[in-house]
N, C-alpha and C positions, 0 to 999 in steps of 0.2 A: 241237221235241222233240229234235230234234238236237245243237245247242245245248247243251242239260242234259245230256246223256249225253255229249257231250266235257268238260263243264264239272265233271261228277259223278266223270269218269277221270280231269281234272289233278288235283282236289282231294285226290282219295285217292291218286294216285304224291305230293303233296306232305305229306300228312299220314301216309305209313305210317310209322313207326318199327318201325327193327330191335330183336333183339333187345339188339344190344350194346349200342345205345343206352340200353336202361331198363336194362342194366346201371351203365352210367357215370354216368348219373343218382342210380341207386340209390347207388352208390358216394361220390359228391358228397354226397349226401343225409348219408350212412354216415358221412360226412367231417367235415361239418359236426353232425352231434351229439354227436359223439367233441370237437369242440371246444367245443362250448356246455358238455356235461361237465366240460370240464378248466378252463374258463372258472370254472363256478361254484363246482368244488373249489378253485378258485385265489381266489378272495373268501371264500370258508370258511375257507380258512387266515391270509386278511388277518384276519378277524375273530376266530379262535381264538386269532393270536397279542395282537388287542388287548384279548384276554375280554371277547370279547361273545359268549358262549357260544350263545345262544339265537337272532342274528342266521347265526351260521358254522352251526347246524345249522338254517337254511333253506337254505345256499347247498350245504352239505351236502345235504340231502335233493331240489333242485330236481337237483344231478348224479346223485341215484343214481336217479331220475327217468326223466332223459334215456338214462343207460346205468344199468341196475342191475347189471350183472358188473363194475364199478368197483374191485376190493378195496378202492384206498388210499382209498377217500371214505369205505368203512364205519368203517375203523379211525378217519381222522379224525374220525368224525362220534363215533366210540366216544369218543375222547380229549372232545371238548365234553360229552357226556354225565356222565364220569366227573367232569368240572370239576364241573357243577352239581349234583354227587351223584343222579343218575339211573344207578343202578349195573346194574338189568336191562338199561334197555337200552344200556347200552353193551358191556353182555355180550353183546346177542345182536349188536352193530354186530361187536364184534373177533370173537366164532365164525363170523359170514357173511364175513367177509374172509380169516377163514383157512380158511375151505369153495372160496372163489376160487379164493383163491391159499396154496397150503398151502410157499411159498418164504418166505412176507414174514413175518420175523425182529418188524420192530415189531409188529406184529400180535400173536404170541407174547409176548413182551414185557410188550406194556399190556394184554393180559390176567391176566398172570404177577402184576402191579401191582394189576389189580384185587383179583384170588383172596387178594392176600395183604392188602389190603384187607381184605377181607371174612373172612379169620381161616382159608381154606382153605388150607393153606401146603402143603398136599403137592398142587395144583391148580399153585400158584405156582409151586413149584421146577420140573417137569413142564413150563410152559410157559418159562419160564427158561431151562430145559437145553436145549431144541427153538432157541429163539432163540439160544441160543449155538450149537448144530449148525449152523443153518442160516445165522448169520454172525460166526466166531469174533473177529472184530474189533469188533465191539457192547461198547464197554465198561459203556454200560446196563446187558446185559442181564447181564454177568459181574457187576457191581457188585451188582445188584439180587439173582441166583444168591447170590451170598457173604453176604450181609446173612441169606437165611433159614438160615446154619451158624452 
């Protein structure tokens, strides 16, 4: 009986984990999804630049997946969308990317593209003018701005 009861104390001095430890784990963990994310936005964009629209919005969709507070995967996934003329939802891809991240200029931008798309030109110019605020060097987005005078 004795035995077991030293046998039952190494086990557990060997198997306790700290807390730091499931920190660091976690972290690791944390690490590695933040890279499977960027992995798959990074094949979404192989496939967006070779339109194959419908292929880059799964590699889209499995990173926003992995991380959903991704901004630039919505927007890109928004740009596949608009390719294939799915114009909702690529509206609601560039709104959830600029609800992220209310800095990211494309974002404004190709929504700006869509709106004016879609014949809403004071939606357009509005999101234009934000993209031009938020990176005055975007000849895009000045480009795109001048085009609705």
């Amino acid at each position: 009986m004795k035995k077991y009861i030293i046998f039952a104390y190494v086990v557990f001095l060997f198997s306790y984990v700290s807390a730091d430890d499931v920190e660091t784990h976690q972290e690791k963990q944390n690490t590695a999804v933040v890279n499977q994310a960027q992995a798959n936005n990074n094949f979404g964009l192989i496939y967006l630049k070779q339109e194959n629209y419908e292929r880059a919005i799964d590699f889209f969709t499995r990173s926003i997946g992995l991380d959903p507070n991704y901004a630039l995967v919505y927007n890109n996934r928004g740009v596949a969308y608009y390719s294939l003329g799915k114009y909702q939802e690529a509206l609601e891809d560039y709104t959830r990317a600029i609800e992220l991240r209310p800095d990211l200029s494309n974002a404004f931008n190709n929504r700006g593209i869509l709106y004016a798309a879609l014949g809403s030109l004071e939606e357009a110019l509005d999101d234009f003018s934000r993209a031009v605020e938020l990176d005055p060097s975007s000849k895009r987005a000045i480009t795109n701005r001048a085009k609705l005078y």
